[in-house]
N, C-alpha and C positions, 0 to 999 in steps of 0.2 A: 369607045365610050364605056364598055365595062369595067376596062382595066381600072376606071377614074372612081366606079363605085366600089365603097368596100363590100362584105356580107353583112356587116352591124345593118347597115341600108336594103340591103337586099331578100334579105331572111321572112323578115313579113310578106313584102310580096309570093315570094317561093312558096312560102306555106299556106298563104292565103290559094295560090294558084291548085295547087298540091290538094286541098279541103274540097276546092269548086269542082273538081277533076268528076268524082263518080254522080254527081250531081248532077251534072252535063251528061255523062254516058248513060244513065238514068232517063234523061229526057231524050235521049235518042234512039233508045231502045233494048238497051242492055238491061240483061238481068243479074240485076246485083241484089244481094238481100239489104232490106232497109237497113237492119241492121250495119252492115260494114258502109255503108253510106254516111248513115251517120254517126258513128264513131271516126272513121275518116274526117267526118266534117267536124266533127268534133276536137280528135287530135289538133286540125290543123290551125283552129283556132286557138286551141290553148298555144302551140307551138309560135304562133302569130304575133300574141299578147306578149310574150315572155322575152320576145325579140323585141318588141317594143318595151317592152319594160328594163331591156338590156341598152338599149338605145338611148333612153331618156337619162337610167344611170348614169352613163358614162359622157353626156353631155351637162350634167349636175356635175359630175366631177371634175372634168374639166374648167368650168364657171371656175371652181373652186380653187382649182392651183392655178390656173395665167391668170382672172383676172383681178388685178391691185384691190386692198381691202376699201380702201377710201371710192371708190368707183362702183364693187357692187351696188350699193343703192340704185346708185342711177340706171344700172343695165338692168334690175329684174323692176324696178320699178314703173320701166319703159316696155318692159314685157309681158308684167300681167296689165 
């Protein structure tokens, strides 16, 4: 099943997983300084968003070169 997904798909999650990590270790008992917690959780959101924003690009671009000009209307019109 992994092989089917790319990383364009995968990357938010890792990094969102990646961000909750010392948050969890935090509630379990570890001594982490807030500090590196939240920068951690921090990172991984920006890291999160940016995959997603690489995401969304590259399916805008694709829209963009397969499908026929006379058709766009109909597909983003059906999608917002």
């Amino acid at each position: 099943m992994l092989a089917k997904l790319n990383s364009g798909k995968l990357l938010p999650y890792i990094s969102l997983v990646i961000a909750v990590v010392p948050v969890w270790l935090t509630q379990l008992g570890a001594r982490l300084p807030a500090s590196t917690t939240s920068h951690v959780l921090l990172g991984g959101l920006v890291v999160s968003r940016f995959g997603l924003w690489l995401f969304d690009l590259s399916v805008s671009q694709m829209l963009q070169e397969w499908v026929p000009a006379e058709d766009i209307g109909k597909l983003t019109a059906a999608v917002i």
